[in-house]
Backbone bond lengths (Angstrom), bond angles and torsions (degrees), N, CA, C in turn:
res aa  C-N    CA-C-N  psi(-1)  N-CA   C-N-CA  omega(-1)  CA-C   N-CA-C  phi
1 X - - - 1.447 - - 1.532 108.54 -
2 X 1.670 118.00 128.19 1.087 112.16 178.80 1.656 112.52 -86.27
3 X 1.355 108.84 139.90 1.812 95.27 -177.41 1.576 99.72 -105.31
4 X 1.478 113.21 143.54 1.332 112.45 -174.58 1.904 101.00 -112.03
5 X 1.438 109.83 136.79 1.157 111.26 169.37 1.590 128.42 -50.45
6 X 1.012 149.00 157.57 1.421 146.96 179.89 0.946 104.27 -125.38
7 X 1.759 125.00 137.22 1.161 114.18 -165.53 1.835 105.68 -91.24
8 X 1.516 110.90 151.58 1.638 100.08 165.27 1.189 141.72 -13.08
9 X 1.696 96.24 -80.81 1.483 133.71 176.07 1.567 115.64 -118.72
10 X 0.996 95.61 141.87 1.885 100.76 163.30 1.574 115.74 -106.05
11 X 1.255 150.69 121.97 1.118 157.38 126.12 1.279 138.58 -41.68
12 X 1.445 138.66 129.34 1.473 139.93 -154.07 1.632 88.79 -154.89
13 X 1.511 88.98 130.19 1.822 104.75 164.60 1.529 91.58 -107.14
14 X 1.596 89.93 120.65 1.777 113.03 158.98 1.219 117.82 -107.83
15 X 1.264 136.29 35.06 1.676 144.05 -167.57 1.671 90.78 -99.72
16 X 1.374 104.57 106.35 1.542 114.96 -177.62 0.962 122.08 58.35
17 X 1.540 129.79 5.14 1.863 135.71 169.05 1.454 103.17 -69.42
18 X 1.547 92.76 -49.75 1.803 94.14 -162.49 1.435 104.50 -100.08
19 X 1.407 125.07 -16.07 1.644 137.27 -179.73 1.763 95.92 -116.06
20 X 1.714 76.63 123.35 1.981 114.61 170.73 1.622 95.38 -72.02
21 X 1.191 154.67 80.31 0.862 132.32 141.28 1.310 148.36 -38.86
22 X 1.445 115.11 3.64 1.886 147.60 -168.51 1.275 98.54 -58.71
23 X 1.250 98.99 -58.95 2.055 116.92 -161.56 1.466 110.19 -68.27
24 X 1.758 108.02 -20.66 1.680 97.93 162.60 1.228 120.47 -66.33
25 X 1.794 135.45 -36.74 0.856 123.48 -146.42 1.637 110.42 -83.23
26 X 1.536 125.33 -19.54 1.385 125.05 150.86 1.499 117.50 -50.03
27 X 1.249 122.36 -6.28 1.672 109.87 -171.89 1.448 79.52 -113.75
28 X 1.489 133.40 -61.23 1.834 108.90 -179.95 1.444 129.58 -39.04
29 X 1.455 113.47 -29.95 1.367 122.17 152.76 1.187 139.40 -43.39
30 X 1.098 104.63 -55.61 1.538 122.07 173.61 1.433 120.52 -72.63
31 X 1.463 92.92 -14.32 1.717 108.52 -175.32 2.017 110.94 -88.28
32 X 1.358 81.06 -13.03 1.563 100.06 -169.92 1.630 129.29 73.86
33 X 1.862 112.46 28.55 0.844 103.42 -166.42 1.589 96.59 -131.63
34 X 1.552 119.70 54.58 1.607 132.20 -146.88 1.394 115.72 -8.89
35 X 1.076 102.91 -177.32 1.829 130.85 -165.27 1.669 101.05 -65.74
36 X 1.384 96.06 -42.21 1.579 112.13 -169.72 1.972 111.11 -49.28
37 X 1.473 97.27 -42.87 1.616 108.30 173.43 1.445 118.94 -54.09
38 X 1.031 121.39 -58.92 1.698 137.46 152.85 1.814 103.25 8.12
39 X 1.703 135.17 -58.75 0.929 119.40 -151.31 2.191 89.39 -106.74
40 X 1.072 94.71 -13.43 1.272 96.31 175.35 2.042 112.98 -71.98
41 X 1.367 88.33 -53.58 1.670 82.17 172.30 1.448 115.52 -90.93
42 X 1.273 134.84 23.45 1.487 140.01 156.48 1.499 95.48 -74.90
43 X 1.603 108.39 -52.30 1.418 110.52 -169.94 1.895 109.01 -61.39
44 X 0.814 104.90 -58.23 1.458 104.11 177.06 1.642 114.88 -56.74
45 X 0.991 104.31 -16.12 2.073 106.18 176.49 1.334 89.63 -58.08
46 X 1.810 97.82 -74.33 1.532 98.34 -155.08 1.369 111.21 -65.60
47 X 1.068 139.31 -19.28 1.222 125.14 169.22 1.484 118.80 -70.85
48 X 0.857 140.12 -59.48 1.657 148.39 177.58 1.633 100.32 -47.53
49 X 1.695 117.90 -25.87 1.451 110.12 174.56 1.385 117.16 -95.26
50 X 1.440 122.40 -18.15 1.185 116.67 145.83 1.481 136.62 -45.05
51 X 1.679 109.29 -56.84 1.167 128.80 158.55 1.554 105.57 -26.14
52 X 1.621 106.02 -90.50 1.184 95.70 -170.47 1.642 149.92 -67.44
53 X 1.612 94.98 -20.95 1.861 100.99 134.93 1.348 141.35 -25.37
């Protein structure tokens, strides 16, 4: 019988898998700072929450 290792932990990226980010881009709009900003400050979330992790 071959025995197979199991790993520790498993890891999953949920950065926009499990979050619609769509429904922000009507509120950046309205905010007056267009739709287009949306992937720019997604980018800066996750980074600054890495950071501070």
């Amino acid at each position: 019988m071959v025995r197979v290792a199991r790993p520790r932990a498993v890891a999953f990226d949920v950065n926009e898998t499990l979050t619609d980010l769509a429904p922000l881009a009507e509120v950046f709009e309205r905010l007056g700072v267009g739709k287009d900003a949306l992937a720019w400050w997604f980018a800066a979330l996750v980074r600054d929450g890495f950071a501070l992790a």
